[in-house]
C-alpha positions, 0 to 999 in steps of 0.5 A: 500500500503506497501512503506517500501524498504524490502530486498526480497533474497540475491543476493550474498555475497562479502568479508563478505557484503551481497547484497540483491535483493531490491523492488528497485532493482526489479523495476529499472530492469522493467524500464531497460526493458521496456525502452529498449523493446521501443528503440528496437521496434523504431529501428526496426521500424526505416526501415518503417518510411515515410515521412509525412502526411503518417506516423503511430502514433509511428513515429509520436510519436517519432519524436515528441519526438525527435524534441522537446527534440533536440529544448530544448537542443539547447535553454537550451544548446546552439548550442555547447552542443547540442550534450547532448541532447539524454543523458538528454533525456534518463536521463528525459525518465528514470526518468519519467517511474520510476515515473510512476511505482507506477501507477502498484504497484511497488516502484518507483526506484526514491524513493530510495535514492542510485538511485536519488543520482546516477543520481545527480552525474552523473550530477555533474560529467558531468558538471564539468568534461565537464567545466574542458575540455572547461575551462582548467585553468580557471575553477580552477580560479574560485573557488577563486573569487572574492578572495581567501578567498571564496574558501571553501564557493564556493566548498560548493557550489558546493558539494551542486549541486548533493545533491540538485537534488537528494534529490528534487527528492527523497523527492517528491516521497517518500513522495507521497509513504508515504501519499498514504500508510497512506490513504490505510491504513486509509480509508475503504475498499468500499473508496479504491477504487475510492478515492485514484484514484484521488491522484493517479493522482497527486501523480504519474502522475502529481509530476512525470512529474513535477520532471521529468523534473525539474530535467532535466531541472536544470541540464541542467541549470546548464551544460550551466552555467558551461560550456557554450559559453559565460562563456568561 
Protein backbone atom coordinates (compact mmCIF):
# COMPACT_ATOMS: atom_id res chain seq x y z
CA UNK A 1 0.00 0.00 0.00
CA UNK A 2 1.66 3.40 -1.06
CA UNK A 3 0.89 6.24 1.80
CA UNK A 4 3.00 8.95 0.09
CA UNK A 5 0.62 12.18 -0.60
CA UNK A 6 2.31 12.38 -4.74
CA UNK A 7 1.18 15.10 -6.95
CA UNK A 8 -0.98 13.35 -9.96
CA UNK A 9 -1.10 16.86 -12.64
CA UNK A 10 -1.03 20.25 -12.49
CA UNK A 11 -4.04 21.92 -11.92
CA UNK A 12 -3.21 25.44 -12.58
CA UNK A 13 -0.57 27.90 -12.39
CA UNK A 14 -1.09 31.29 -10.12
CA UNK A 15 1.50 34.15 -10.03
CA UNK A 16 4.10 31.77 -10.98
CA UNK A 17 2.59 28.80 -7.96
CA UNK A 18 1.92 25.77 -9.17
CA UNK A 19 -1.18 23.80 -7.88
CA UNK A 20 -1.10 20.20 -8.42
CA UNK A 21 -4.10 17.99 -8.29
CA UNK A 22 -3.02 15.52 -4.87
CA UNK A 23 -4.08 11.92 -3.89
CA UNK A 24 -5.82 14.10 -1.15
CA UNK A 25 -7.43 16.12 -3.05
CA UNK A 26 -8.94 13.40 -5.16
CA UNK A 27 -10.28 11.68 -2.08
CA UNK A 28 -11.84 14.82 -0.37
CA UNK A 29 -13.85 15.09 -3.86
CA UNK A 30 -15.15 11.32 -3.18
CA UNK A 31 -16.12 12.24 0.37
CA UNK A 32 -17.94 15.68 -1.06
CA UNK A 33 -19.98 13.39 -3.48
CA UNK A 34 -20.70 10.70 -1.67
CA UNK A 35 -21.93 12.75 1.32
CA UNK A 36 -23.88 14.98 -0.89
CA UNK A 37 -25.25 11.99 -3.24
CA UNK A 38 -26.78 10.64 0.65
CA UNK A 39 -28.13 14.16 1.54
CA UNK A 40 -29.93 14.41 -1.69
CA UNK A 41 -31.08 10.61 -1.89
CA UNK A 42 -32.64 11.85 2.08
CA UNK A 43 -34.05 14.55 0.73
CA UNK A 44 -35.80 13.09 -1.58
CA UNK A 45 -36.78 10.58 0.12
CA UNK A 46 -37.93 13.05 2.79
CA UNK A 47 -41.51 13.37 0.90
CA UNK A 48 -42.28 9.36 1.73
CA UNK A 49 -41.48 9.29 5.42
CA UNK A 50 -44.33 7.74 7.55
CA UNK A 51 -44.91 7.64 10.80
CA UNK A 52 -43.86 4.55 12.78
CA UNK A 53 -43.95 1.15 13.03
CA UNK A 54 -44.50 1.67 9.04
CA UNK A 55 -41.06 3.49 8.46
CA UNK A 56 -38.50 1.62 5.98
CA UNK A 57 -34.89 1.08 7.43
CA UNK A 58 -33.34 4.57 5.58
CA UNK A 59 -35.90 6.61 7.55
CA UNK A 60 -35.15 4.73 10.45
CA UNK A 61 -31.60 5.05 9.94
CA UNK A 62 -31.89 8.69 9.63
CA UNK A 63 -33.95 9.67 12.25
CA UNK A 64 -31.81 7.52 14.31
CA UNK A 65 -29.11 9.72 13.29
CA UNK A 66 -30.75 12.92 13.89
CA UNK A 67 -32.42 12.34 17.21
CA UNK A 68 -29.00 11.17 18.71
CA UNK A 69 -26.73 13.97 17.25
CA UNK A 70 -29.70 16.56 18.50
CA UNK A 71 -29.94 14.68 22.44
CA UNK A 72 -25.91 15.03 22.22
CA UNK A 73 -25.55 18.69 21.20
CA UNK A 74 -28.27 19.66 23.80
CA UNK A 75 -26.06 17.74 26.50
CA UNK A 76 -22.72 18.88 25.32
CA UNK A 77 -24.25 22.46 24.40
CA UNK A 78 -26.88 23.28 26.20
CA UNK A 79 -30.31 24.46 25.24
CA UNK A 80 -28.96 27.83 23.99
CA UNK A 81 -26.32 26.21 21.28
CA UNK A 82 -28.20 23.85 20.31
CA UNK A 83 -28.84 25.31 17.12
CA UNK A 84 -24.97 23.95 16.27
CA UNK A 85 -25.88 20.56 16.48
CA UNK A 86 -26.30 19.95 12.44
CA UNK A 87 -22.71 21.76 11.63
CA UNK A 88 -20.81 19.46 14.07
CA UNK A 89 -22.87 16.51 12.70
CA UNK A 90 -21.69 17.49 9.48
CA UNK A 91 -18.31 18.16 10.64
CA UNK A 92 -18.31 14.45 12.70
CA UNK A 93 -20.05 12.82 9.07
CA UNK A 94 -17.27 14.06 7.15
CA UNK A 95 -14.91 13.48 9.33
CA UNK A 96 -15.83 9.58 9.64
CA UNK A 97 -16.24 8.79 5.88
CA UNK A 98 -12.61 10.45 5.03
CA UNK A 99 -11.70 7.98 8.00
CA UNK A 100 -13.17 5.14 6.38
CA UNK A 101 -11.96 5.69 2.72
CA UNK A 102 -8.73 3.92 3.25
CA UNK A 103 -11.08 0.65 3.58
CA UNK A 104 -11.29 1.37 -0.64
CA UNK A 105 -7.73 2.00 -1.50
CA UNK A 106 -7.97 5.62 -1.12
CA UNK A 107 -5.65 8.14 1.01
CA UNK A 108 -7.89 9.04 3.52
CA UNK A 109 -8.30 13.28 3.31
CA UNK A 110 -7.72 13.22 7.23
CA UNK A 111 -4.15 12.19 6.97
CA UNK A 112 -3.04 15.34 5.44
CA UNK A 113 -2.40 17.78 7.37
CA UNK A 114 -3.68 21.16 5.37
CA UNK A 115 -7.28 19.13 5.98
CA UNK A 116 -7.18 18.48 9.75
CA UNK A 117 -5.87 21.80 10.35
CA UNK A 118 -8.70 23.36 8.15
CA UNK A 119 -11.10 21.59 10.24
CA UNK A 120 -9.22 22.56 13.55
CA UNK A 121 -9.74 26.12 12.60
CA UNK A 122 -12.89 26.28 11.62
CA UNK A 123 -13.45 25.23 15.17
CA UNK A 124 -11.32 27.81 16.77
CA UNK A 125 -12.94 30.46 14.68
CA UNK A 126 -16.29 29.43 15.57
CA UNK A 127 -15.62 29.16 19.37
CA UNK A 128 -14.23 32.36 19.83
CA UNK A 129 -16.00 34.23 17.39
CA UNK A 130 -19.43 32.76 18.95
CA UNK A 131 -17.60 33.93 22.72
CA UNK A 132 -16.96 37.49 21.18
CA UNK A 133 -20.58 37.83 20.13
CA UNK A 134 -22.18 36.42 23.60
CA UNK A 135 -19.37 37.69 25.71
CA UNK A 136 -19.00 41.40 24.24
CA UNK A 137 -16.05 42.81 26.55
CA UNK A 138 -15.74 40.17 28.73
CA UNK A 139 -14.21 37.80 26.60
CA UNK A 140 -11.28 40.07 26.14
CA UNK A 141 -11.22 40.01 30.21
CA UNK A 142 -10.49 37.06 30.34
CA UNK A 143 -7.20 36.69 28.92
CA UNK A 144 -5.92 38.96 31.68
CA UNK A 145 -6.84 36.57 34.68
CA UNK A 146 -6.10 36.46 37.18
CA UNK A 147 -3.64 39.29 36.35
CA UNK A 148 -2.31 41.00 33.59
CA UNK A 149 0.87 39.12 33.54
CA UNK A 150 -0.79 35.81 32.40
CA UNK A 151 -1.65 37.13 29.27
CA UNK A 152 0.70 35.56 26.99
CA UNK A 153 0.53 32.35 28.52
CA UNK A 154 -3.24 32.44 28.21
CA UNK A 155 -3.08 33.25 24.34
CA UNK A 156 -0.64 30.37 24.04
CA UNK A 157 -3.32 28.58 25.31
CA UNK A 158 -5.47 29.48 23.18
CA UNK A 159 -3.42 29.04 19.93
CA UNK A 160 -2.80 25.88 21.14
CA UNK A 161 -6.84 24.85 20.55
CA UNK A 162 -6.75 24.03 16.55
CA UNK A 163 -3.19 22.73 16.75
CA UNK A 164 -4.16 20.31 19.42
CA UNK A 165 -7.41 18.83 17.36
CA UNK A 166 -5.54 18.94 14.22
CA UNK A 167 -2.57 17.25 14.75
CA UNK A 168 -4.56 14.21 17.10
CA UNK A 169 -6.43 13.59 14.18
CA UNK A 170 -3.95 13.91 11.56
CA UNK A 171 -1.36 11.97 13.64
CA UNK A 172 -3.88 8.88 14.46
CA UNK A 173 -4.45 8.36 10.63
CA UNK A 174 -1.42 8.76 9.20
CA UNK A 175 0.32 6.83 11.42
CA UNK A 176 -2.05 3.79 10.78
CA UNK A 177 -1.16 4.54 6.86
CA UNK A 178 2.47 4.38 7.75
CA UNK A 179 2.01 0.74 9.76
CA UNK A 180 -0.42 -0.64 7.13
CA UNK A 181 2.41 0.41 4.43
CA UNK A 182 5.32 -1.18 6.42
CA UNK A 183 3.16 -4.54 6.56
CA UNK A 184 2.31 -4.85 2.80
CA UNK A 185 5.35 -4.26 2.01
CA UNK A 186 6.80 -6.82 4.87
CA UNK A 187 4.64 -9.65 4.56
CA UNK A 188 4.26 -12.26 1.74
CA UNK A 189 2.11 -12.50 -0.97
CA UNK A 190 -0.09 -15.51 0.17
CA UNK A 191 -0.20 -13.03 4.09
CA UNK A 192 -1.61 -10.04 2.27
CA UNK A 193 -4.42 -11.05 2.23
CA UNK A 194 -6.14 -12.38 5.41
CA UNK A 195 -3.89 -10.76 7.84
CA UNK A 196 -3.89 -7.19 7.05
CA UNK A 197 -7.75 -7.56 7.19
CA UNK A 198 -7.66 -7.66 10.78
CA UNK A 199 -5.78 -4.43 11.28
CA UNK A 200 -7.64 -3.22 8.69
CA UNK A 201 -10.49 -3.35 11.18
CA UNK A 202 -8.53 -1.50 13.85
CA UNK A 203 -6.81 0.98 11.76
CA UNK A 204 -9.62 2.21 9.64
CA UNK A 205 -12.65 1.40 11.13
CA UNK A 206 -12.16 1.37 14.96
CA UNK A 207 -9.35 4.85 15.05
CA UNK A 208 -11.56 6.28 12.62
CA UNK A 209 -14.77 6.07 14.50
CA UNK A 210 -12.97 6.93 17.69
CA UNK A 211 -11.16 10.09 16.34
CA UNK A 212 -14.02 10.99 14.62
CA UNK A 213 -15.77 11.59 17.46
CA UNK A 214 -13.15 12.91 19.68
CA UNK A 215 -12.78 15.46 17.50
CA UNK A 216 -16.40 16.40 17.71
CA UNK A 217 -16.74 15.96 20.98
CA UNK A 218 -13.65 18.39 22.02
CA UNK A 219 -14.85 20.77 20.24
CA UNK A 220 -17.99 20.92 21.29
CA UNK A 221 -16.41 20.81 24.80
CA UNK A 222 -14.55 23.45 24.01
CA UNK A 223 -17.52 25.73 22.37
CA UNK A 224 -19.62 25.05 25.91
CA UNK A 225 -16.78 26.23 27.97
CA UNK A 226 -16.08 29.22 25.97
CA UNK A 227 -19.23 30.46 25.21
CA UNK A 228 -21.58 28.54 27.45
CA UNK A 229 -24.90 29.90 29.52
CA UNK A 230 -23.03 29.63 32.83
CA UNK A 231 -19.65 31.07 31.57
CA UNK A 232 -21.74 34.48 30.72
Amino acid sequence: MEFSNSFIAPLFTIGGVTFYLTKTLLSTWFVMLALIIFAVVVRVRLRSFVDAPKAKSLQNAVEAMVETMSNFARDSLGQELEFLGPYFFGVFAFILVSNLTGLLGFRPPTADLAVTLGLGLSSFFLIHVLAIVRKRGRYFKEYLEPIPVFLPINLIGELALPVSLSFRLFGNLLGGIIIMGLIYGMFPVFLKIGVPAVLHIYFDVFVGCLQAFVFTVLSMTFLHQKAGREEL
